[in-house]
SEZATOR-163279 format. One record per residue: x, y, z of N, C-alpha, C in turn; residue in three letters; residue number from 1. Coordinates in steps of 0.2 Angstrom, whole numbers, plus 5000, padded with zeros to 4 digits. Each point is the difference from the previous one (the first is absolute). Layout:
<sites>
@n.u X	n.v Y	n.w Z	ca.u X	ca.v Y	ca.w Z	c.u X	c.v Y	c.w Z	residu ALA	num NUM;
...
</sites>
This chain:
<sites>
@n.u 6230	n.v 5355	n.w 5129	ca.u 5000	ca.v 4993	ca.w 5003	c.u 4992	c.v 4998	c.w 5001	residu UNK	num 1;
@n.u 4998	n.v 4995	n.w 4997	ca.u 4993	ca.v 4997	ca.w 5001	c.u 5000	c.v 4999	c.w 5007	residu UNK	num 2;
@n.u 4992	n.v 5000	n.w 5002	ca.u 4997	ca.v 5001	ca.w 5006	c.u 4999	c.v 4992	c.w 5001	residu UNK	num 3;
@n.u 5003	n.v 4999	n.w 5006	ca.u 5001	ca.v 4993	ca.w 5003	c.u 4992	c.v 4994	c.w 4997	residu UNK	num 4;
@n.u 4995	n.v 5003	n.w 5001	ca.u 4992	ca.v 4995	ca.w 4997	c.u 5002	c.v 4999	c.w 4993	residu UNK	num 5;
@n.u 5002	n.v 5006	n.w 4998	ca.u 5001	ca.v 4999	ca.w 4992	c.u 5006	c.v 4994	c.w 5000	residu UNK	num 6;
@n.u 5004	n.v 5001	n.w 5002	ca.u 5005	ca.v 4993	ca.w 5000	c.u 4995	c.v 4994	c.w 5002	residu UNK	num 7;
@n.u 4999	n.v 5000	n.w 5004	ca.u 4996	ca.v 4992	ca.w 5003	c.u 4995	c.v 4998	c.w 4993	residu UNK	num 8;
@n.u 4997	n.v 5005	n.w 4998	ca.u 4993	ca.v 4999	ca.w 4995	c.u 5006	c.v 4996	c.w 4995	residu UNK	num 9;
@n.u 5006	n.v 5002	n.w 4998	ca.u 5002	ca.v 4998	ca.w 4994	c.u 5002	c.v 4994	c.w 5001	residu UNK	num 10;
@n.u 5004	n.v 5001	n.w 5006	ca.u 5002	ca.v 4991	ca.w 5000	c.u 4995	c.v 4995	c.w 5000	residu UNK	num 11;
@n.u 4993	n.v 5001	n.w 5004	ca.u 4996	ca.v 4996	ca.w 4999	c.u 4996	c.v 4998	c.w 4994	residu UNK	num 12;
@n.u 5001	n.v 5007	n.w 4994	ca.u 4999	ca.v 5001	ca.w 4995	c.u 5002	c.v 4993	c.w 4995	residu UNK	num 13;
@n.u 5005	n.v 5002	n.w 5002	ca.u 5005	ca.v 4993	ca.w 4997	c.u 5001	c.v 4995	c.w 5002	residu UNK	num 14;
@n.u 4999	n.v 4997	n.w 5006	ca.u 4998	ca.v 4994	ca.w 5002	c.u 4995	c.v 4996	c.w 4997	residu UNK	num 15;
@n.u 4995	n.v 5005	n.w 5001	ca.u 4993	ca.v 4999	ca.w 4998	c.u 5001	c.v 4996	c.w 4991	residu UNK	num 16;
@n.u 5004	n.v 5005	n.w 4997	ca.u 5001	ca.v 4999	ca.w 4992	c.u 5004	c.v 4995	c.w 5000	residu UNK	num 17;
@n.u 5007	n.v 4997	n.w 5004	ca.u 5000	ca.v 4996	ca.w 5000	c.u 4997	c.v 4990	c.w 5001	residu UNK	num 18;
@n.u 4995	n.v 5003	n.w 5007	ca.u 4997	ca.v 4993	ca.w 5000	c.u 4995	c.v 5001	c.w 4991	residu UNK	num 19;
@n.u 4996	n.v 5004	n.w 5000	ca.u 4997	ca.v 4998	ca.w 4993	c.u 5004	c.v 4997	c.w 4995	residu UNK	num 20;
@n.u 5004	n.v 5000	n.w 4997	ca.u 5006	ca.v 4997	ca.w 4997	c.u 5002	c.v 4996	c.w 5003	residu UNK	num 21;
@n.u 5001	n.v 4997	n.w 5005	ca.u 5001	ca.v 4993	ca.w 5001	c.u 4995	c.v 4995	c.w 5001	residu UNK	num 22;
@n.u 4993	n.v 5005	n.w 5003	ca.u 4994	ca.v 4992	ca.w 4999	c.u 4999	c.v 5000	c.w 4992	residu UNK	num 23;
@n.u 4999	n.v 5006	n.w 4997	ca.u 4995	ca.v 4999	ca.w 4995	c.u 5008	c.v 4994	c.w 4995	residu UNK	num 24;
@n.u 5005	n.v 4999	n.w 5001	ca.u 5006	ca.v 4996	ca.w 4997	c.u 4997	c.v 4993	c.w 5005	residu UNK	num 25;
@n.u 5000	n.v 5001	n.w 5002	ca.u 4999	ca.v 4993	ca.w 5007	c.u 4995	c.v 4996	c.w 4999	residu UNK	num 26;
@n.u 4993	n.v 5004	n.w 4994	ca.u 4994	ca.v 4996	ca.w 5000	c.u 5000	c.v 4995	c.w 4997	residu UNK	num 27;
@n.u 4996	n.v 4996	n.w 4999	ca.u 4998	ca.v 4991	ca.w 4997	c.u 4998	c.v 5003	c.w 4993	residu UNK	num 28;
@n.u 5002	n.v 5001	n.w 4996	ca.u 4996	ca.v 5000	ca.w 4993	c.u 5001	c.v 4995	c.w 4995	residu UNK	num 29;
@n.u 5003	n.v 4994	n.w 5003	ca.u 5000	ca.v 4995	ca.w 4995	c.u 4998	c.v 5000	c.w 4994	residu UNK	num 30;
@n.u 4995	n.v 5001	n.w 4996	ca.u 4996	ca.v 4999	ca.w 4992	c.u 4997	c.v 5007	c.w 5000	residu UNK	num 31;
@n.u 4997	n.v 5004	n.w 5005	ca.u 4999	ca.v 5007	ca.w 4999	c.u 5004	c.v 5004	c.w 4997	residu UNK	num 32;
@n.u 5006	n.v 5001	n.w 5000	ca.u 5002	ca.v 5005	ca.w 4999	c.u 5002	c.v 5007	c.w 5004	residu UNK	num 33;
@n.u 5002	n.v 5003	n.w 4996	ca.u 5006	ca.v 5006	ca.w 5005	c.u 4991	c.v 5006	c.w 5002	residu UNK	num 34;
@n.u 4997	n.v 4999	n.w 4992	ca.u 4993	ca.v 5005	ca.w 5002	c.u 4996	c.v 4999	c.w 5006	residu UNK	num 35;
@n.u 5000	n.v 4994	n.w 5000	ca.u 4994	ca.v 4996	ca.w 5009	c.u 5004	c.v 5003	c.w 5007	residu UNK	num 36;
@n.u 5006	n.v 5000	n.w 4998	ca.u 5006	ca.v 5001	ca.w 5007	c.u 4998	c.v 5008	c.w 5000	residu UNK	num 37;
@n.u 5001	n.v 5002	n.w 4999	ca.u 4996	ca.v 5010	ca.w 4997	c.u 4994	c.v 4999	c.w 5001	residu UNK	num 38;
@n.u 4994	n.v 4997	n.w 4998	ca.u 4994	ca.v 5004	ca.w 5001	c.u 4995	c.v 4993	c.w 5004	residu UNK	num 39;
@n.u 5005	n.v 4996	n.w 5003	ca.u 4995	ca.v 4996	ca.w 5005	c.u 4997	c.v 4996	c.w 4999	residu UNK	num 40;
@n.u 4999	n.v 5000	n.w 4992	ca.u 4996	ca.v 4994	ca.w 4997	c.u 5002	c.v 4994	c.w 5000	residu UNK	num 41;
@n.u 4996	n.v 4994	n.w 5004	ca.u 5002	ca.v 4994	ca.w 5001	c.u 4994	c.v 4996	c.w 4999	residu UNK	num 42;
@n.u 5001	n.v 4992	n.w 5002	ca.u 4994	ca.v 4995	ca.w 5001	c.u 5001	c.v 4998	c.w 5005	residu UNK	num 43;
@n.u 4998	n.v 5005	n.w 5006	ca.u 4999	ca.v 5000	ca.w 5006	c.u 4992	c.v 4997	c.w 5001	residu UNK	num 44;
@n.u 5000	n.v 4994	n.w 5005	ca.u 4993	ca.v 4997	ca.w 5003	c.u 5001	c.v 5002	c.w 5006	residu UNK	num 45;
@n.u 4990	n.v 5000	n.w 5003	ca.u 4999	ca.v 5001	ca.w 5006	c.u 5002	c.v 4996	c.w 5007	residu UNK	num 46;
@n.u 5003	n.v 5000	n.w 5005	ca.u 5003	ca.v 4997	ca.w 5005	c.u 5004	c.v 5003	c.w 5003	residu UNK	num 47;
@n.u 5006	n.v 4995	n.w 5002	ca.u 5005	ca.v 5002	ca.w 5006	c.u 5005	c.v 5004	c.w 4994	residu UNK	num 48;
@n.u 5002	n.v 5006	n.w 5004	ca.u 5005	ca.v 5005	ca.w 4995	c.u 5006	c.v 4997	c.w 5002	residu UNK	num 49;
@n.u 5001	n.v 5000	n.w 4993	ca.u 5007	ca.v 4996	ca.w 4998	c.u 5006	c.v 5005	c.w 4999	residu UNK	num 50;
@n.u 5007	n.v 4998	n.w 5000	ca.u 5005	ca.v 5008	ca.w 5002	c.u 4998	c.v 5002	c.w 4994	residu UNK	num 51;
@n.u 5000	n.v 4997	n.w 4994	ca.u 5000	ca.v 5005	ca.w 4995	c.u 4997	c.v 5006	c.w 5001	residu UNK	num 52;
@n.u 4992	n.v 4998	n.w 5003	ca.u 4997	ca.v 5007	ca.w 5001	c.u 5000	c.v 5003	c.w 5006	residu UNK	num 53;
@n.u 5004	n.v 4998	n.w 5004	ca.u 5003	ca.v 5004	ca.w 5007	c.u 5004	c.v 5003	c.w 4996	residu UNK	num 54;
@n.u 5004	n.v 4999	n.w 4996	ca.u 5005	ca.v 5004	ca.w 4996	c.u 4997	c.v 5007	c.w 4998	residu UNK	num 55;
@n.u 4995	n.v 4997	n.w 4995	ca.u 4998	ca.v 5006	ca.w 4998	c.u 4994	c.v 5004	c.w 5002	residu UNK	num 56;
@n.u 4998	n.v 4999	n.w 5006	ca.u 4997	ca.v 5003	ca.w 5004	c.u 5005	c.v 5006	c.w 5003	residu UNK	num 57;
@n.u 5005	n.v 4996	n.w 5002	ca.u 5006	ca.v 5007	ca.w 5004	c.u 5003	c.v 5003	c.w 4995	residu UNK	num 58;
@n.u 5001	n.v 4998	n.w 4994	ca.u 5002	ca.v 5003	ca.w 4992	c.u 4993	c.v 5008	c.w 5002	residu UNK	num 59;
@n.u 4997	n.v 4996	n.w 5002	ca.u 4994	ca.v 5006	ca.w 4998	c.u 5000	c.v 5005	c.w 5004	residu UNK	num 60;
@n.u 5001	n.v 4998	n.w 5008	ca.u 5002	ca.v 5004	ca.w 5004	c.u 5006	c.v 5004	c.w 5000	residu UNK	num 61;
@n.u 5003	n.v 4998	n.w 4998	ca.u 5007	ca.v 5004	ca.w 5000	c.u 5000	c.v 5005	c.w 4995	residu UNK	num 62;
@n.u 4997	n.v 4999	n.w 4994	ca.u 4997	ca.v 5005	ca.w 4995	c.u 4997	c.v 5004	c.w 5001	residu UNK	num 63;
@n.u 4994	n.v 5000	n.w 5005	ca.u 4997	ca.v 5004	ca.w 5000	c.u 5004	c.v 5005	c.w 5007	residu UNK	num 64;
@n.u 5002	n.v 4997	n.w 5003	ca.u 5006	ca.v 5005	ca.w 5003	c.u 5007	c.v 5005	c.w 4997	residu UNK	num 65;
@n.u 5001	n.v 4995	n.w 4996	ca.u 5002	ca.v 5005	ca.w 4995	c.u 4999	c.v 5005	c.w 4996	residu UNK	num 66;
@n.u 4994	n.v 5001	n.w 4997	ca.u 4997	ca.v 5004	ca.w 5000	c.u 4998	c.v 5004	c.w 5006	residu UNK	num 67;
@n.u 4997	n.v 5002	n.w 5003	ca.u 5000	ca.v 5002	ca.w 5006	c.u 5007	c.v 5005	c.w 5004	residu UNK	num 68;
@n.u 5002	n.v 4998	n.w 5000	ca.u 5008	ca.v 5002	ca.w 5002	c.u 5004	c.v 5004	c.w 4997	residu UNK	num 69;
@n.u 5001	n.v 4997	n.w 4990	ca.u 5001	ca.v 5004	ca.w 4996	c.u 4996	c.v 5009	c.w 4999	residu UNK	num 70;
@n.u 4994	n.v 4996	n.w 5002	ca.u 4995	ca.v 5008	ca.w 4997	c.u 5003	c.v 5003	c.w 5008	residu UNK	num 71;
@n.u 5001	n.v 4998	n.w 5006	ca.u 5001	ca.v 5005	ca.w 5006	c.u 5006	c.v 5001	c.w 4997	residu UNK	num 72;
@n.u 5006	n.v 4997	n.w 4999	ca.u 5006	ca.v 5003	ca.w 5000	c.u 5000	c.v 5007	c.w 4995	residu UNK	num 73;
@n.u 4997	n.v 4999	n.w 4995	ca.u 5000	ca.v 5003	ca.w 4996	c.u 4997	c.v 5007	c.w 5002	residu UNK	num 74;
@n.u 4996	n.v 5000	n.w 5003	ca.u 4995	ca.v 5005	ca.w 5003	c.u 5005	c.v 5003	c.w 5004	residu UNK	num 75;
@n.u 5003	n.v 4995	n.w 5004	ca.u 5003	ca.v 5005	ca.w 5006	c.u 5006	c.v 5004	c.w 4997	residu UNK	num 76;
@n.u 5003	n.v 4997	n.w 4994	ca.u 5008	ca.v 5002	ca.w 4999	c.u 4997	c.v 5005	c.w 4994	residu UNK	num 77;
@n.u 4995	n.v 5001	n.w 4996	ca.u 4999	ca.v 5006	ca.w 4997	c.u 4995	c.v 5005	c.w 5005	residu UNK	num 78;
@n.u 4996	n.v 4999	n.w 5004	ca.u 5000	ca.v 5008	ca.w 5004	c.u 5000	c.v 5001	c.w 5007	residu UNK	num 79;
@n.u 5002	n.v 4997	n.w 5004	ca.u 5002	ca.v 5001	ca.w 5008	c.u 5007	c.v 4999	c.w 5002	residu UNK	num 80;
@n.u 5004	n.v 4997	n.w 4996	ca.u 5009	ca.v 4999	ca.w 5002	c.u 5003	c.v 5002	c.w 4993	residu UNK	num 81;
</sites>
């Protein structure tokens, strides 16, 4: 039986993969394209942040937590549990 952190890590694991999946489908890429929604590239101007890039600012956060989380889960379930 997995060790209870190992369970918590995973469902947040997938959470986490989940939201990614749904902003990164959620974003504005009218005339962009699918590759802008992937690597961020827009015609963004300076001023008041608009949701698009409230979007993909927590796009960015949530990634980089996924990352982070992955590499712990993964750490803890190949050598301490």
């Amino acid at each position: 039986m997995d060790h209870p952190l190992i369970m918590v890590l995973q469902v947040i694991v997938i959470i986490a993969a989940s939201g990614i999946v749904m902003i990164t489908a959620a974003l504005n890429v009218k005339s962009e394209g699918l590759g802008a929604a992937i690597t961020g590239a827009s015609d963004t101007y300076r001023g008041a942040v608009g949701v698009e890039e409230q979007k993909r600012r927590l796009l960015s956060y949530i990634c980089y937590g996924f990352l982070i989380l992955s590499f712990f889960y993964n750490l803890l379930n190949s050598y301490w549990f």
